[in-house]
Structures are given as structure tokens and as C-alpha cells.
N, CA, C, O and CB atoms as a CASP TS submission, in Angstrom:
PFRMAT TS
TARGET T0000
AUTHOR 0000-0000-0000
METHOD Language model
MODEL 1
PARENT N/A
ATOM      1  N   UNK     1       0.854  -1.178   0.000  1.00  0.00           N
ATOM      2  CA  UNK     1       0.000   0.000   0.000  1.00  0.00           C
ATOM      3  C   UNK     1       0.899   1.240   0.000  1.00  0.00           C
ATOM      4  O   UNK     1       1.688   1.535   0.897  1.00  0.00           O
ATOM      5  CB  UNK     1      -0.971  -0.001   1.234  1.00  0.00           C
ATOM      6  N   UNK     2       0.687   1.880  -1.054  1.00  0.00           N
ATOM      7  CA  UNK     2       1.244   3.409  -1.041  1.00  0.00           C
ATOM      8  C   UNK     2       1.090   4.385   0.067  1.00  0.00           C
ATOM      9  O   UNK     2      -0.093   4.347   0.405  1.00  0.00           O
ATOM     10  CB  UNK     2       0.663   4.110  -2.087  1.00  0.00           C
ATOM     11  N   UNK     3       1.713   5.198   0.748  1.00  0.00           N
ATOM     12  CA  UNK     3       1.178   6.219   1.675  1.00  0.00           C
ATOM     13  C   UNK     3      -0.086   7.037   1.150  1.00  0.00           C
ATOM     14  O   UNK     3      -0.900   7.551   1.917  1.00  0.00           O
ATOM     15  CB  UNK     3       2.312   7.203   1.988  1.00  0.00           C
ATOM     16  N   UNK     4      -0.182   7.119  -0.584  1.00  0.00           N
ATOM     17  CA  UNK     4      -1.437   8.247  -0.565  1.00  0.00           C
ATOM     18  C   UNK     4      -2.306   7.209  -0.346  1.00  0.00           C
ATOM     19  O   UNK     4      -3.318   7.553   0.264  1.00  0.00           O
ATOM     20  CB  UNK     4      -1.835   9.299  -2.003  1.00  0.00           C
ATOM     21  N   UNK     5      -2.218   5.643  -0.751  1.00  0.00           N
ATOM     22  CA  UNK     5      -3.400   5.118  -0.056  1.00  0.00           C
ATOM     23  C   UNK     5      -3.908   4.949   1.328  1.00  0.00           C
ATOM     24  O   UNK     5      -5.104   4.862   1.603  1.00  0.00           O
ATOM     25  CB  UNK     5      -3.443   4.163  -0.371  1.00  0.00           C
ATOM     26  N   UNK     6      -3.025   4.911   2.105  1.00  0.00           N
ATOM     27  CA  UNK     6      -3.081   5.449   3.544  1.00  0.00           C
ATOM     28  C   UNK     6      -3.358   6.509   4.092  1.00  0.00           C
ATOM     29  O   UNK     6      -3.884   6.694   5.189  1.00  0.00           O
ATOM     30  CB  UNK     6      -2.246   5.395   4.014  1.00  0.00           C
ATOM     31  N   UNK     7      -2.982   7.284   3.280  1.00  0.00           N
ATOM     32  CA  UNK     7      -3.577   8.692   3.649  1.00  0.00           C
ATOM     33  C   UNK     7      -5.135   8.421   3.345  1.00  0.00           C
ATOM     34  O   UNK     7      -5.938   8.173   4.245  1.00  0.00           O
ATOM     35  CB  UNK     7      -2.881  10.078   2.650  1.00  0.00           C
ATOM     36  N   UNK     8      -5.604   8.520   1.483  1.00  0.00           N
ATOM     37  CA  UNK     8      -6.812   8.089   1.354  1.00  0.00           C
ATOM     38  C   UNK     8      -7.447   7.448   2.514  1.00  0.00           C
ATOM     39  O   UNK     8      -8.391   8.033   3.046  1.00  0.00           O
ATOM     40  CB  UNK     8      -6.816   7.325   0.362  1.00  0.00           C
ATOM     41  N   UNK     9      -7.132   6.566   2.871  1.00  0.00           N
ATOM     42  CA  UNK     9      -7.953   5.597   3.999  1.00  0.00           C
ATOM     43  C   UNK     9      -8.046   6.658   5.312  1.00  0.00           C
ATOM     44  O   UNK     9      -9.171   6.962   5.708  1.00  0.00           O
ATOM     45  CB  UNK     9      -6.929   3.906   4.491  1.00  0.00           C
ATOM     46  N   UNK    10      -7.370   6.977   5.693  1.00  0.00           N
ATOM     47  CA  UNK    10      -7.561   7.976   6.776  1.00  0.00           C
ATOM     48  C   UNK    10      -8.548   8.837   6.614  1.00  0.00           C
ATOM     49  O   UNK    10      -9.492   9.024   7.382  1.00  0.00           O
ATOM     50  CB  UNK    10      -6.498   8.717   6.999  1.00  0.00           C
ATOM     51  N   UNK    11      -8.309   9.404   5.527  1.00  0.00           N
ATOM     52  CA  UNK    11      -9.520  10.309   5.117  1.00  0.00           C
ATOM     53  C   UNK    11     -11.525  10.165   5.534  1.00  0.00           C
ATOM     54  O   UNK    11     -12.454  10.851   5.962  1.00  0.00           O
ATOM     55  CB  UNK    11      -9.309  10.127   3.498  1.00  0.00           C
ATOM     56  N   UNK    12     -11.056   8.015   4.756  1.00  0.00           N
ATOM     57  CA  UNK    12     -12.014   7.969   4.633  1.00  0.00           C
ATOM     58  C   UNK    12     -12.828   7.484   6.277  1.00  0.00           C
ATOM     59  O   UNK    12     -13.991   7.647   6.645  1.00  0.00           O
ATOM     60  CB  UNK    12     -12.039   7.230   3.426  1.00  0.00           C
ATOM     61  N   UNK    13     -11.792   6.929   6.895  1.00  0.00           N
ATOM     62  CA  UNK    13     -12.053   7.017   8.471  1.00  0.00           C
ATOM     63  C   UNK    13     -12.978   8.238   8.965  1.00  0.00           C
ATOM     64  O   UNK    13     -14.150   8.303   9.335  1.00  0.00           O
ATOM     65  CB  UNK    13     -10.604   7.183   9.238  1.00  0.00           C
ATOM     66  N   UNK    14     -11.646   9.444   8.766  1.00  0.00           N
ATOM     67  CA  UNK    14     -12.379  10.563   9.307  1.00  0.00           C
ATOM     68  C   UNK    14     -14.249  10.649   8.274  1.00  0.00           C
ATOM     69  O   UNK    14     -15.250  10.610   8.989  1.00  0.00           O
ATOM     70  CB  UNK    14     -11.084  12.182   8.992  1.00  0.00           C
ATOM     71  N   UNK    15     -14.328  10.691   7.655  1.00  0.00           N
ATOM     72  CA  UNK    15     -15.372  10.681   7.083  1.00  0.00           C
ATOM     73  C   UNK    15     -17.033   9.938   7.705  1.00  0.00           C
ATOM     74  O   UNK    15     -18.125  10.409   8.022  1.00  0.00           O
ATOM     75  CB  UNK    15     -14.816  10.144   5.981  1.00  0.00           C
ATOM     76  N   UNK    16     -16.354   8.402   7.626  1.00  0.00           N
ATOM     77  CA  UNK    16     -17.200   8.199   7.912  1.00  0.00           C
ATOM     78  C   UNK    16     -17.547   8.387   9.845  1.00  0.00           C
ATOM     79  O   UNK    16     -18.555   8.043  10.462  1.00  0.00           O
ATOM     80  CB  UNK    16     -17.233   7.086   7.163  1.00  0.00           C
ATOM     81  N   UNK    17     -16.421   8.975  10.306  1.00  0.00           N
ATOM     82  CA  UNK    17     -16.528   9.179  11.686  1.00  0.00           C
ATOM     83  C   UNK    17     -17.655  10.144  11.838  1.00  0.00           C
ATOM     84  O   UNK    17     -18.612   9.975  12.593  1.00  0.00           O
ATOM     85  CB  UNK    17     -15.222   9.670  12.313  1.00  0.00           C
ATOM     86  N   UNK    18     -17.448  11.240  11.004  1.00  0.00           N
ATOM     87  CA  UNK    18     -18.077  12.932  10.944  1.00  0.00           C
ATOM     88  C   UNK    18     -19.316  12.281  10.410  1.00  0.00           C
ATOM     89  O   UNK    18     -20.255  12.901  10.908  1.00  0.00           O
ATOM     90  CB  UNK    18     -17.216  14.398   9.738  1.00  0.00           C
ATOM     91  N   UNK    19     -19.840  11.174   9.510  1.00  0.00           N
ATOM     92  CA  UNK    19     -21.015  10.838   9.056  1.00  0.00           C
ATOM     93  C   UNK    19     -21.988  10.284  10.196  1.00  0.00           C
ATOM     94  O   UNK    19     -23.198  10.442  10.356  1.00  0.00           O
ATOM     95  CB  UNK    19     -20.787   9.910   7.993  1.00  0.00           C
ATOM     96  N   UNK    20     -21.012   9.565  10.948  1.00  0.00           N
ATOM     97  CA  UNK    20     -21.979   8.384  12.413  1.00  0.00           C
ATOM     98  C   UNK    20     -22.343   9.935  13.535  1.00  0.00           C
ATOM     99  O   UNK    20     -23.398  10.170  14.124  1.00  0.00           O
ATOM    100  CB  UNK    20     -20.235   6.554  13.764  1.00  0.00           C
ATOM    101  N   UNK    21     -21.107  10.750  13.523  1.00  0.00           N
ATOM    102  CA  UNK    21     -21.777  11.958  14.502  1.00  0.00           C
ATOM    103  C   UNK    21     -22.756  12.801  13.888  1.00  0.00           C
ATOM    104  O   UNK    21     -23.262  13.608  14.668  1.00  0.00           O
ATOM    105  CB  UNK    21     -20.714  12.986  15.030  1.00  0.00           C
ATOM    106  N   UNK    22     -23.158  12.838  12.723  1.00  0.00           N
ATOM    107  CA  UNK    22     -23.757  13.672  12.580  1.00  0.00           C
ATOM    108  C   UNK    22     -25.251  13.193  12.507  1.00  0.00           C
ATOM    109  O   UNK    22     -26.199  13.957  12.694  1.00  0.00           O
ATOM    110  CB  UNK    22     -23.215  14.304  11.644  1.00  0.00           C
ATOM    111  N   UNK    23     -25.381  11.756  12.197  1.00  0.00           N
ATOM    112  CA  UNK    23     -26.333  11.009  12.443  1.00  0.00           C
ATOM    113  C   UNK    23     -27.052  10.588  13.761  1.00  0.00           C
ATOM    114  O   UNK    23     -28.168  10.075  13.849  1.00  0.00           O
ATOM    115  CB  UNK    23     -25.971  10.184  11.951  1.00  0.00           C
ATOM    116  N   UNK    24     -26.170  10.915  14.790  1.00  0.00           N
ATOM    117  CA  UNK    24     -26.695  10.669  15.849  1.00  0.00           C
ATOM    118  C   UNK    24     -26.804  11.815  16.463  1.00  0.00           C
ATOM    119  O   UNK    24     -27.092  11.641  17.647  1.00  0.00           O
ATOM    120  CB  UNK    24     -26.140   9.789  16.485  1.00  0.00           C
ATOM    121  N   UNK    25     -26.706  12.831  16.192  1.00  0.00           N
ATOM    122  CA  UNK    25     -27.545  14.322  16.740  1.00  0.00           C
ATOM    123  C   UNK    25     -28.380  14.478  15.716  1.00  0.00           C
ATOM    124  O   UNK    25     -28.942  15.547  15.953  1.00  0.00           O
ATOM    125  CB  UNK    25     -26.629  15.852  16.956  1.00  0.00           C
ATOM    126  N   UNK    26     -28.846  13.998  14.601  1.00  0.00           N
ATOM    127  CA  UNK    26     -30.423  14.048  14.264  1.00  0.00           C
ATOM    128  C   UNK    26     -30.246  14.498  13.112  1.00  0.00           C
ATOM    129  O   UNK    26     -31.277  14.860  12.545  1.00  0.00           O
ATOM    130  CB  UNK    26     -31.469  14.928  15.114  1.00  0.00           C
ATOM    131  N   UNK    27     -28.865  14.656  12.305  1.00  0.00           N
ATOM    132  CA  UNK    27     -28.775  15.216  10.929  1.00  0.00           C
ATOM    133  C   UNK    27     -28.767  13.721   9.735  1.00  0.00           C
ATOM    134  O   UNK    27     -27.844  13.175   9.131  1.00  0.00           O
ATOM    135  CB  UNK    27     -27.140  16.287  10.874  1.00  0.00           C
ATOM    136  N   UNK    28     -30.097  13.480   9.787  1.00  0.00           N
ATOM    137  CA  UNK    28     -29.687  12.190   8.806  1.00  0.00           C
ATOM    138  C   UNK    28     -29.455  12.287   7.668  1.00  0.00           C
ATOM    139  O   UNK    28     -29.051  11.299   7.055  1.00  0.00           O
ATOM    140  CB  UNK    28     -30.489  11.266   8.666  1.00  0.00           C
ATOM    141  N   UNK    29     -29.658  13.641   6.966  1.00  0.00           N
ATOM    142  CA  UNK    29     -29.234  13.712   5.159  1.00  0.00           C
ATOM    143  C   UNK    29     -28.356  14.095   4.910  1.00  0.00           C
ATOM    144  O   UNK    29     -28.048  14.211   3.724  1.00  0.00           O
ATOM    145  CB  UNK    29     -29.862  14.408   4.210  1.00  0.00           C
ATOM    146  N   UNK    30     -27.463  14.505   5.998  1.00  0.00           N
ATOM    147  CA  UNK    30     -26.119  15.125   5.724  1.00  0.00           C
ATOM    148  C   UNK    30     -25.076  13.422   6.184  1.00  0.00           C
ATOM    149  O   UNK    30     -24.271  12.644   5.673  1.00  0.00           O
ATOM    150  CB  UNK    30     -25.813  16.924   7.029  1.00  0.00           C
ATOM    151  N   UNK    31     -25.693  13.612   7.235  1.00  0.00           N
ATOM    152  CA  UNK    31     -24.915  12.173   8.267  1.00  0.00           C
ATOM    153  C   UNK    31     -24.824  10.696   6.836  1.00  0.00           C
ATOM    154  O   UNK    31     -23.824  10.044   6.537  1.00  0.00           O
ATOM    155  CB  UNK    31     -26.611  11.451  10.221  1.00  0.00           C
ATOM    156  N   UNK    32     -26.150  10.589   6.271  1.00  0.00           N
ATOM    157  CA  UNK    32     -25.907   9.835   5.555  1.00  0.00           C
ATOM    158  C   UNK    32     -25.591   9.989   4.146  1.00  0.00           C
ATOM    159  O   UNK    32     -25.613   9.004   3.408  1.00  0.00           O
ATOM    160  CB  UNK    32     -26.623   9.255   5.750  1.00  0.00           C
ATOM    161  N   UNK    33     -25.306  11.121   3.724  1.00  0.00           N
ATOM    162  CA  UNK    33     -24.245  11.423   2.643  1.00  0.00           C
ATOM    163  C   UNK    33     -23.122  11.290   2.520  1.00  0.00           C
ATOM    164  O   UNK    33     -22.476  10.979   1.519  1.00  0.00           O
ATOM    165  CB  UNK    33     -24.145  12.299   2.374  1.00  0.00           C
ATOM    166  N   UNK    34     -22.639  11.634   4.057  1.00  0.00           N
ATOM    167  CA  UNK    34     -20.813  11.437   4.080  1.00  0.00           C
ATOM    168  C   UNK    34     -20.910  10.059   4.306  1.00  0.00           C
ATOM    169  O   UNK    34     -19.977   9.429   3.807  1.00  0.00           O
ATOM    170  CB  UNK    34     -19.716  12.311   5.448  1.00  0.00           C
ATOM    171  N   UNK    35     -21.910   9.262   5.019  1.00  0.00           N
ATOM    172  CA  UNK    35     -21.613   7.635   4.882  1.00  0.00           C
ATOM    173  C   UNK    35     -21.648   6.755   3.113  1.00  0.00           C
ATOM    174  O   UNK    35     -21.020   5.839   2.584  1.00  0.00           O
ATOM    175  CB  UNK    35     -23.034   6.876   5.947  1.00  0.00           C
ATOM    176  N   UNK    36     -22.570   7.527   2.781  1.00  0.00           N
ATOM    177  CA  UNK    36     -22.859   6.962   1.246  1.00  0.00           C
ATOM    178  C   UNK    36     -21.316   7.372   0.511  1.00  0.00           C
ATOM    179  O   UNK    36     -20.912   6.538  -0.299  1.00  0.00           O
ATOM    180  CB  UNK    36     -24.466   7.924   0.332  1.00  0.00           C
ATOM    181  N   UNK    37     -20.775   8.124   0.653  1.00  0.00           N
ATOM    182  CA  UNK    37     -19.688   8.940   0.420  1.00  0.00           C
ATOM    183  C   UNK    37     -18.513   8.407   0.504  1.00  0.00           C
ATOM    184  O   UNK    37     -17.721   8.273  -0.428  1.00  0.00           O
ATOM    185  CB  UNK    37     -19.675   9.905   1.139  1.00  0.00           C
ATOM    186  N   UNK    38     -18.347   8.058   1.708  1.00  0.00           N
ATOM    187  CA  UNK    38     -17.161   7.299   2.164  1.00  0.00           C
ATOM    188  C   UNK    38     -17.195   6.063   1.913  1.00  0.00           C
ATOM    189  O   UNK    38     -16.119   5.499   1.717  1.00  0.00           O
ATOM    190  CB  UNK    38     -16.908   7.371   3.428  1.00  0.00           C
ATOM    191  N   UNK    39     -18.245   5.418   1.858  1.00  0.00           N
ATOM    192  CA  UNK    39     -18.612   4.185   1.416  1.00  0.00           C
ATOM    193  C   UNK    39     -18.176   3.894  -0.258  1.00  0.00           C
ATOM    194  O   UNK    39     -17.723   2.825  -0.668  1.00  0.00           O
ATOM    195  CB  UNK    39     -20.183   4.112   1.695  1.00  0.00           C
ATOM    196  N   UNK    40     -18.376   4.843  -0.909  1.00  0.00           N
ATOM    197  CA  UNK    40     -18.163   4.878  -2.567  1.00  0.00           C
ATOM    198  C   UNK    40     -17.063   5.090  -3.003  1.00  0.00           C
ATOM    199  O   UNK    40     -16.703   4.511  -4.028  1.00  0.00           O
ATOM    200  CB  UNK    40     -18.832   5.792  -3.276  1.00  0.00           C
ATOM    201  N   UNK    41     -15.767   6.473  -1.971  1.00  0.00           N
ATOM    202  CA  UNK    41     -14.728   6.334  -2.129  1.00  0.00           C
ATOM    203  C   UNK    41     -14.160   5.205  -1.454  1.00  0.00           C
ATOM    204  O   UNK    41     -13.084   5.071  -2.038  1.00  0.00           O
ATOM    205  CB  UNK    41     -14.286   7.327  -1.946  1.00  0.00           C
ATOM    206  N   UNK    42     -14.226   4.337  -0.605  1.00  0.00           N
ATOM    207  CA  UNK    42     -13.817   3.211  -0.272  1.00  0.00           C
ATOM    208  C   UNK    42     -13.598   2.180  -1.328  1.00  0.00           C
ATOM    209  O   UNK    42     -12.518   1.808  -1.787  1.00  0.00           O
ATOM    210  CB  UNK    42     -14.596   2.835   0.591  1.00  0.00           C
ATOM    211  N   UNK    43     -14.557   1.859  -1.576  1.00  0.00           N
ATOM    212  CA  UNK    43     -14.740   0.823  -3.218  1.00  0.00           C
ATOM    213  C   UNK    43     -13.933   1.516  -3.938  1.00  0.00           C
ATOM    214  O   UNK    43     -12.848   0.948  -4.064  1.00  0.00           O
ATOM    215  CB  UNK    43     -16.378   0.708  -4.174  1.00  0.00           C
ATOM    216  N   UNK    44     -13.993   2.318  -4.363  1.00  0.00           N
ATOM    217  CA  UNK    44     -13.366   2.747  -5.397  1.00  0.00           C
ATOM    218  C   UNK    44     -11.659   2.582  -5.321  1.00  0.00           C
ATOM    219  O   UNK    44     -10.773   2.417  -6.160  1.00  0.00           O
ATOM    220  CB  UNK    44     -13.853   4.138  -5.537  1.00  0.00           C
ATOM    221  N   UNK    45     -11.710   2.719  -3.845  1.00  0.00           N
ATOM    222  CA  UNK    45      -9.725   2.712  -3.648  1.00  0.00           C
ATOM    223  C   UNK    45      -9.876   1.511  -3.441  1.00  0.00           C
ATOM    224  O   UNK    45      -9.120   1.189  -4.357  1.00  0.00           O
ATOM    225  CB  UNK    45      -8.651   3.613  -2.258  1.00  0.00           C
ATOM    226  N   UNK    46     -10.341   0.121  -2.849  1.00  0.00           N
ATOM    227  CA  UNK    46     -10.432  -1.194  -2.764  1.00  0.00           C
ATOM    228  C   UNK    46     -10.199  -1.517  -4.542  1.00  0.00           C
ATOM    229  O   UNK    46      -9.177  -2.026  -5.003  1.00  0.00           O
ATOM    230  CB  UNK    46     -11.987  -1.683  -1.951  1.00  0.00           C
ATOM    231  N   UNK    47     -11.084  -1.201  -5.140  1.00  0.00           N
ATOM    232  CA  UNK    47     -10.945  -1.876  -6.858  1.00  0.00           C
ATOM    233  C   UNK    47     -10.306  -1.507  -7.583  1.00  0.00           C
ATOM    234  O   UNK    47     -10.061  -2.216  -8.559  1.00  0.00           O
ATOM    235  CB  UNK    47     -11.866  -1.878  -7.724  1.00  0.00           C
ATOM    236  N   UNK    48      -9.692  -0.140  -7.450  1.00  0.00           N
ATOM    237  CA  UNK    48      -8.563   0.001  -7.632  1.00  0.00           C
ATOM    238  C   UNK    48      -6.961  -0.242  -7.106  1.00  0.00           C
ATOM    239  O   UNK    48      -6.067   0.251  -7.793  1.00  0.00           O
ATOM    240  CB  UNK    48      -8.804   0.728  -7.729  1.00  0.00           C
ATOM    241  N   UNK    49      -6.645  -0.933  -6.000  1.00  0.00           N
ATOM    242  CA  UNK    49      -5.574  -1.445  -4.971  1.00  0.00           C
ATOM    243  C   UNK    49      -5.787  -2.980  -5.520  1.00  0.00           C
ATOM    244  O   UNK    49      -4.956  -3.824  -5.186  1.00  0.00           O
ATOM    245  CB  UNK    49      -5.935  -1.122  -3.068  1.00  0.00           C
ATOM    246  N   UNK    50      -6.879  -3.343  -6.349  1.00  0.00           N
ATOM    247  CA  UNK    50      -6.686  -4.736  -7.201  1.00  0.00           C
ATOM    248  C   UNK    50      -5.346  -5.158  -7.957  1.00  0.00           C
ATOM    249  O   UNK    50      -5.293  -6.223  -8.572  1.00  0.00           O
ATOM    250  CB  UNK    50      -7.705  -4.718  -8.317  1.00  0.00           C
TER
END
């Protein structure tokens, strides 16, 4: 794994971290955008790290 993929991954940590908090103080369309989000850049660096 490259460092920018590590970095990437960090990113996507923080992401989906800021998505679960924002979901649980009551913002669910934002909360679940950055999850849909992070979720899509995830795959995307997984199928590409093929």
C-alpha cells in the first residue's frame, strides 16, 4: 500500500466518523451522505488497490 493510499484511507475514516456523529444528533441527510460517500470512495480505492 502506497502512503497516498493510507492517507486516502484515513480520510475515509475521518469521514465516515463525521457521518456516524452527525447522524446521531439528528442530521440524517447530511450524516448519511458522508456515509454513502465514504462508502463509494472506499470501493473505489479497494478496486482500484486490485
Amino acid at each position: 500500500m502506497a502512503w497516498g493510499d493510507g492517507l486516502q484511507l484515513a480520510a475515509i475514516v475521518l469521514l465516515c466518523g463525521v457521518g456516524a456523529c452527525l447522524i446521531v444528533v439528528g442530521a440524517y441527510g447530511s450524516g448519511g451522505l458522508m456515509l454513502a460517500a465514504s462508502a463509494f470512495w472506499f470501493w473505489r480505492l479497494y478496486r482500484t488497490a486490485e
